[in-house]
LUMFI-834113 format. One record per residue (C-alpha): residue number from 0; residue in three letters; x, y, z. Coordinates in Angstrom, 2 decimals. Example, Ala and Ser with C-alpha at 12.3 -4.5 7.8 and 13.67 -1.06 7.14 Angstrom:
<atoms>
    i   aa        u        v        w
    0  ALA    12.30    -4.50     7.80
    1  SER    13.67    -1.06     7.14
</atoms>
This chain:
<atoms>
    i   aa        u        v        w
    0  UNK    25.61   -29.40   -16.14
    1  UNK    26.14   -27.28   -13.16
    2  UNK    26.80   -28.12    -9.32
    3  UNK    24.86   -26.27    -5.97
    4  UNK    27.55   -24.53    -4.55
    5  UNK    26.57   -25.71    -1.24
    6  UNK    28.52   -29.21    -2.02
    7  UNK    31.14   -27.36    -3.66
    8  UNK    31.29   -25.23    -0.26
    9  UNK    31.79   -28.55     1.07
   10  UNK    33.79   -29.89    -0.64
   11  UNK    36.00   -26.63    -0.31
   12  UNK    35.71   -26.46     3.97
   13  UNK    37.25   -30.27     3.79
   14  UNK    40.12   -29.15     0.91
   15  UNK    41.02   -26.22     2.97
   16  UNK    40.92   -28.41     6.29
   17  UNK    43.15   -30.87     4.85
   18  UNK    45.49   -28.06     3.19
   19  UNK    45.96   -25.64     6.87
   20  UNK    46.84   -29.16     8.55
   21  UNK    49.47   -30.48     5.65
   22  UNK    50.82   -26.63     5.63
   23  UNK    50.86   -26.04     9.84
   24  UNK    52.47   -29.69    10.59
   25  UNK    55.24   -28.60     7.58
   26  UNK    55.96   -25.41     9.10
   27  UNK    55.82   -26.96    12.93
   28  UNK    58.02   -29.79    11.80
   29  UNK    60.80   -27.79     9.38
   30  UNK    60.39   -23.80     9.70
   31  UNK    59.89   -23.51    13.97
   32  UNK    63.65   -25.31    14.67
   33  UNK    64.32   -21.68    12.23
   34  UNK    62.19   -19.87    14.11
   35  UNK    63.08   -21.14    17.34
   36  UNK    67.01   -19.97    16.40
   37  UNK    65.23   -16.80    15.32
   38  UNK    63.81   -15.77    18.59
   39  UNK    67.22   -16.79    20.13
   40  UNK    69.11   -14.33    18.03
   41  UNK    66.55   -11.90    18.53
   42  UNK    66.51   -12.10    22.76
   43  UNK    70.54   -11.92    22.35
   44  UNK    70.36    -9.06    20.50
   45  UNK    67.68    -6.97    22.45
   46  UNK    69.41    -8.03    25.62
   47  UNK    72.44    -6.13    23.63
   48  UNK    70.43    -2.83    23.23
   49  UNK    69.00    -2.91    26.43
   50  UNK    71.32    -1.15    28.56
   51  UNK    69.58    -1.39    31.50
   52  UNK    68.52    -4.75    33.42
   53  UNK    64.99    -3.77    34.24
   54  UNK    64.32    -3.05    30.38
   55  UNK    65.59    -6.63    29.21
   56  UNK    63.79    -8.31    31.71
   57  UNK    60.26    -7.10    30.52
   58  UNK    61.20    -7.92    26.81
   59  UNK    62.02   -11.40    28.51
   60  UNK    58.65   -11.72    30.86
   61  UNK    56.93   -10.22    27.84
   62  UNK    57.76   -13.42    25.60
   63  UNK    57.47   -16.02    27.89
   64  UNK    53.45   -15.21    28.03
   65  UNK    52.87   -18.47    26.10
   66  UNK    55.74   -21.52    25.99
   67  UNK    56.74   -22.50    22.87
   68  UNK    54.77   -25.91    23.37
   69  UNK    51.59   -23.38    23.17
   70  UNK    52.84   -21.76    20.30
   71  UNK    53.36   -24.54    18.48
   72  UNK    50.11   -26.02    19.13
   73  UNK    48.24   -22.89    18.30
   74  UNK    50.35   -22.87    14.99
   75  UNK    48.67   -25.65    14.05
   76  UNK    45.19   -24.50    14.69
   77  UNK    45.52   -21.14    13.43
   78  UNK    46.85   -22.88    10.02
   79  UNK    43.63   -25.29     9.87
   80  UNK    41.23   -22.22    10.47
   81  UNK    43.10   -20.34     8.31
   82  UNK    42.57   -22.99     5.38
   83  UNK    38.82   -23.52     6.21
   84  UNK    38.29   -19.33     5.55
   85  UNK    40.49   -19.95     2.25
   86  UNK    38.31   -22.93     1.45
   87  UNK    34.98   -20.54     1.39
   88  UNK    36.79   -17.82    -0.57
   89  UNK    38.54   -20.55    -2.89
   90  UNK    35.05   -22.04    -3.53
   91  UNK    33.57   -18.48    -4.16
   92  UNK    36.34   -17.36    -7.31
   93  UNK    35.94   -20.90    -8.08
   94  UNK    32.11   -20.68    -8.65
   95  UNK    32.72   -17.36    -9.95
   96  UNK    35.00   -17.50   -13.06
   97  UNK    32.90   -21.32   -13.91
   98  UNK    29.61   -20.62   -13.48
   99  UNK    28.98   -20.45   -17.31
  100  UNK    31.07   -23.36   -18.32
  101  UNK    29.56   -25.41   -15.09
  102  UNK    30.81   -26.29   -12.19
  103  UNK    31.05   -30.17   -12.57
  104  UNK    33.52   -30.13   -15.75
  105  UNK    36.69   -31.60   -15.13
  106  UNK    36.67   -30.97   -11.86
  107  UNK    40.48   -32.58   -11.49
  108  UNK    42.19   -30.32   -14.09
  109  UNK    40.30   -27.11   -12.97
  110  UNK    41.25   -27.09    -9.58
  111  UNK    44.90   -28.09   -10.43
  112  UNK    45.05   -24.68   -12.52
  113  UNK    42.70   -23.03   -10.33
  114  UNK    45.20   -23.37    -6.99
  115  UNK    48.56   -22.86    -8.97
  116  UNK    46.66   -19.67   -10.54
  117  UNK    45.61   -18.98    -6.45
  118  UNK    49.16   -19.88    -5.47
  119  UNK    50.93   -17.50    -8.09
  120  UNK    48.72   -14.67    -7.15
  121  UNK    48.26   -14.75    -3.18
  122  UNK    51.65   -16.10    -2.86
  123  UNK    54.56   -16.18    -5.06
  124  UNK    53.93   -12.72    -6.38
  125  UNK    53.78   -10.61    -2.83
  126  UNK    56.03   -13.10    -1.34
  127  UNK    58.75   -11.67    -4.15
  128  UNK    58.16    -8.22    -3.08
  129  UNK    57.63    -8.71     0.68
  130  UNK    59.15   -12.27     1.25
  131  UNK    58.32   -13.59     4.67
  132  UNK    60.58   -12.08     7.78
  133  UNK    61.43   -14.76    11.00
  134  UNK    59.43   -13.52    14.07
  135  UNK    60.98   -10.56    16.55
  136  UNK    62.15    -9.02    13.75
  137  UNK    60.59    -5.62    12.63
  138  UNK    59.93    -2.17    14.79
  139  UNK    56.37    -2.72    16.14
  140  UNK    55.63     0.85    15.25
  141  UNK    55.71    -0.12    11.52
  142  UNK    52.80    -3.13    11.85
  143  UNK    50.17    -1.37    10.39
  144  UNK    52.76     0.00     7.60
  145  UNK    53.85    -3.51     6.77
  146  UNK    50.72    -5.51     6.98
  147  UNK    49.00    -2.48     4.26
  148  UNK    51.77    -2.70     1.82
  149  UNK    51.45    -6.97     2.20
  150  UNK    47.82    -6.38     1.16
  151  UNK    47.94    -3.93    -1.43
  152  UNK    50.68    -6.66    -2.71
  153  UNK    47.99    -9.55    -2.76
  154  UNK    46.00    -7.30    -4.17
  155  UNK    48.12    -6.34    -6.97
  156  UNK    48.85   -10.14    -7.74
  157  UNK    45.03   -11.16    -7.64
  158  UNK    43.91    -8.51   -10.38
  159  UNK    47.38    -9.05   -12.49
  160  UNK    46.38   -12.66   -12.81
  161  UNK    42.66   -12.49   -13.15
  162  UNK    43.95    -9.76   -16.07
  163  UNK    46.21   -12.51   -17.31
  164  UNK    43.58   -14.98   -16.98
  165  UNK    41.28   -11.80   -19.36
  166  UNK    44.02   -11.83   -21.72
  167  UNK    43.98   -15.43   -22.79
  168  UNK    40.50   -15.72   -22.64
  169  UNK    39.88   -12.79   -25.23
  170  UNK    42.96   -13.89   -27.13
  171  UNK    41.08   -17.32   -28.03
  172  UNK    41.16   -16.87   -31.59
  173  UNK    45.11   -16.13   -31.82
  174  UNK    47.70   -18.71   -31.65
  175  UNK    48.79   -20.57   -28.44
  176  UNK    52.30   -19.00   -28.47
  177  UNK    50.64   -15.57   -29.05
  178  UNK    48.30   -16.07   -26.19
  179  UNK    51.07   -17.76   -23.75
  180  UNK    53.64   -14.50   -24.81
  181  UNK    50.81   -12.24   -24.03
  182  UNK    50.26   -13.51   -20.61
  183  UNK    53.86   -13.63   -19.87
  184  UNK    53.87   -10.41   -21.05
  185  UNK    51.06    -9.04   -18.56
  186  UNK    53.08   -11.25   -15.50
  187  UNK    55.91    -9.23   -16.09
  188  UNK    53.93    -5.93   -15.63
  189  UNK    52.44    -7.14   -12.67
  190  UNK    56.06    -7.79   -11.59
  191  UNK    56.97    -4.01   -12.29
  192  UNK    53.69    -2.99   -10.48
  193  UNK    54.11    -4.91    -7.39
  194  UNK    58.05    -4.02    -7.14
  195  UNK    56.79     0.29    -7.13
  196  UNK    55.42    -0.42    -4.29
  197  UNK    57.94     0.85    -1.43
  198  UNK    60.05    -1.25     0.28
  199  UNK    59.89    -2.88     3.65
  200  UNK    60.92    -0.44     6.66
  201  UNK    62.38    -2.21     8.56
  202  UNK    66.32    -3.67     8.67
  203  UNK    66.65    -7.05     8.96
  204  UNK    68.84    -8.10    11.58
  205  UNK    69.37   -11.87    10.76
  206  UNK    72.27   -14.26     9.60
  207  UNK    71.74   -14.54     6.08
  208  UNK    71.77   -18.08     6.08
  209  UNK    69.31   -18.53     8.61
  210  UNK    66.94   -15.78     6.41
  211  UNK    67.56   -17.23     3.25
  212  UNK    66.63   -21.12     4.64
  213  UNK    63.54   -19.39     6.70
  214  UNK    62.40   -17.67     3.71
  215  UNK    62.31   -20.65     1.14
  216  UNK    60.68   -22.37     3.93
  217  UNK    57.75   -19.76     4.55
  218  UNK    57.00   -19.82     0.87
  219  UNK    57.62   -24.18     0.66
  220  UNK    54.57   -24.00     3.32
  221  UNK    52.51   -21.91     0.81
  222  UNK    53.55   -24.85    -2.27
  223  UNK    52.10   -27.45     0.59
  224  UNK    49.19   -25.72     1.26
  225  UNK    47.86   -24.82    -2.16
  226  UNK    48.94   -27.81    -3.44
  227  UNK    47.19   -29.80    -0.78
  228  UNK    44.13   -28.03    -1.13
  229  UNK    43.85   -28.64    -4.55
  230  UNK    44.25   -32.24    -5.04
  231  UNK    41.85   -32.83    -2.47
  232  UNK    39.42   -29.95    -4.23
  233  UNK    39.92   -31.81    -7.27
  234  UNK    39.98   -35.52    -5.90
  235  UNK    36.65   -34.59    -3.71
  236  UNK    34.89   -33.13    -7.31
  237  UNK    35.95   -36.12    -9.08
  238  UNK    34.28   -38.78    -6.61
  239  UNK    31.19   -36.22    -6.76
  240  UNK    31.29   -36.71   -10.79
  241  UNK    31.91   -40.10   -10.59
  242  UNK    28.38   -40.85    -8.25
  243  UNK    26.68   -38.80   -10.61
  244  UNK    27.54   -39.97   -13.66
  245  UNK    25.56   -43.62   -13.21
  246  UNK    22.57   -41.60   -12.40
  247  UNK    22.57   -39.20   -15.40
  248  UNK    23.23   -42.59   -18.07
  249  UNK    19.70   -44.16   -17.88
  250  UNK    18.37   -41.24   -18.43
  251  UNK    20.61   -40.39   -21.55
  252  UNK    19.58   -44.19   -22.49
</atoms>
């Protein structure tokens, strides 16, 4: 039996809702005191290069624009709108890659595998090759260059594991440990794939301590939010079977 994707859309704007507030209020409450030490390292240090007073004191005007009260609140919202646009696109592989097994089978287990598959791909895999840099650090000249390279890595890690996800699929009459070595096998090329891609330009000027902690931090808040999102994906499509299902017995009867 299949589902109208306009629930499941629903269903998906609430998940992603739920997931940008779980991942901004994790990242406000344990990665700004980082990036808060971050900027603080960062003014030190410009104020260092600067030689000249009048140039440190429009890097210093020129971050004071918003208080970190604003930033933090804007954090926040930007992480809740960012999860409502993953909920639509979430929704729309989701729909996708199920719409010939139907939509409304075990709803709990597919969106479990369904956001670690999301997770792996949009995540782990670019944050391994790019991993996430505390703010002020990076030549602004090198924006553009930096923000391609993190898309042609998401990129990269989609297709590897929708060909992953290809590979088991057409493997289905082989054994499990063939098909499970196989898609290791095609990880570890997207691995090698996503590593030719050049490196970042920039130096990073930061304790290593302090880049290290930020790091596992940034990529914790992508855990929260997929994992977030999910649950309540799957929770949301198992009340929707559940209301269903009395429905759907008298007429079996």
């Amino acid at each position: 039996m299949s589902t109208p994707v306009l629930p499941l859309l629903g269903r998906g704007l609430a998940a992603g809702g739920a997931a940008g507030l779980a991942a901004g209020l994790f990242s406000l409450l344990l990665a700004e005191p980082l990036m808060d030490r971050a900027i603080r390292l960062e003014e030190a240090r410009s104020a260092e290069e600067h030689a000249h007073g009048a140039a440190a004191t429009a890097v210093q005007h020129h971050e004071e624009l918003f208080s970190r009260s604003t930033q933090h609140f804007g954090l926040v919202v930007t992480a809740v709108v960012a999860g409502l646009a993953l909920g639509v696109l979430f929704v729309l592989a989701y729909a996708l890659v199920h719409r010939r097994t139907g939509l409304a089978d075990r709803p709990w287990q597919r969106a479990l595998t369904f956001g670690a598959a999301a997770f792996v791909a949009v995540s782990l895999l670019p944050g391994l090759r790019y991993p996430a840099n505390p703010p002020g650090v990076g030549d602004s000249g090198t924006v553009a260059d930096r923000q391609a390279l993190w898309l042609a890595a998401v990129v990269i890690g989609v297709l590897g594991m929708v060909l992953a996800w290809q590979v088991y699929v057409r493997l289905a009459d082989r054994s499990l440990p063939v098909r499970q070595v196989a898609v290791a096998l095609t990880g570890v090329a997207t691995l090698a794939v996503l590593f030719a891609l050049p490196g970042n330009p920039d130096e990073v000027p930061v304790a290593a301590t302090l880049l290290w902690d930020f790091r596992v931090l940034s990529l914790a808040s992508h855990a929260v939010l997929w994992a977030v999102f999910a649950g309540v994906f799957g929770a949301l499509g198992l009340r929707a079977a559940g209301r269903t299902a009395p429905a759907a017995a008298p007429v079996a009867a």
